[in-house]
C-alpha positions in Angstrom: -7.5 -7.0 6.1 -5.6 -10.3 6.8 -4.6 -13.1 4.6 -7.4 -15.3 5.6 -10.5 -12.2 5.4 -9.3 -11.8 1.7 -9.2 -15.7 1.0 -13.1 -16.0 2.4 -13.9 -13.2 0.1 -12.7 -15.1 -2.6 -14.0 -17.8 -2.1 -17.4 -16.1 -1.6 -17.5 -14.4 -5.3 -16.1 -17.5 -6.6 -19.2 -19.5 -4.9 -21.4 -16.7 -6.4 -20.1 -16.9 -9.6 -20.8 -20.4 -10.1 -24.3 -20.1 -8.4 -24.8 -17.1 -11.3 -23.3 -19.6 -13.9 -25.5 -22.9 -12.7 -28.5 -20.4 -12.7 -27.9 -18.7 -16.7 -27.7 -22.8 -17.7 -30.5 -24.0 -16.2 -32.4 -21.3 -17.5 -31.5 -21.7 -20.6 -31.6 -25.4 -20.5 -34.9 -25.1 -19.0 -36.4 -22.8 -21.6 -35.2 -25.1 -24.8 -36.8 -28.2 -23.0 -40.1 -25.8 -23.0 -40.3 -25.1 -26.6 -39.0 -29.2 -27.6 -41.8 -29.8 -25.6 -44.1 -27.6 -27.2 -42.7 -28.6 -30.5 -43.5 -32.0 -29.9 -47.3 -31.4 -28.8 -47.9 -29.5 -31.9 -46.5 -32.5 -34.3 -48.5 -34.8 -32.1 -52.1 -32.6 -32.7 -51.1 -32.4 -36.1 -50.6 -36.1 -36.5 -53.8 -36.8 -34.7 -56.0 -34.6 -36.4 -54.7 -36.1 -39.8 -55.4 -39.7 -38.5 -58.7 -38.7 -37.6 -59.7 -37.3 -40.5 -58.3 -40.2 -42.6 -60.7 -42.2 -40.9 -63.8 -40.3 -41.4 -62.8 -40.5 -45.2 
């Protein structure tokens, strides 16, 4: 295998590798967005049913 074979195949796993890395982030980026977004529709129901039952009163 020449010099230039074993650079390419380094490069190739390093280019993986940081396509494996970008992919674990965003996933886990993506999934606490999902629950602050869920978080933040419950407090708004919440809030809105207690305004709405304030003014019935």
């Amino acid at each position: 295998m020449g010099l230039a074979s074993k650079a390419g195949d380094w490069a190739f796993k390093a280019f993986t590798a940081g396509l494996g890395i970008a992919t674990v982030y965003l996933a886990g980026t993506f999934s606490v967005n999902v629950y602050r977004g869920l978080s933040w529709h419950n407090a708004q129901s919440k809030i809105e049913k207690q305004d709405s039952s304030e003014r019935a009163t």
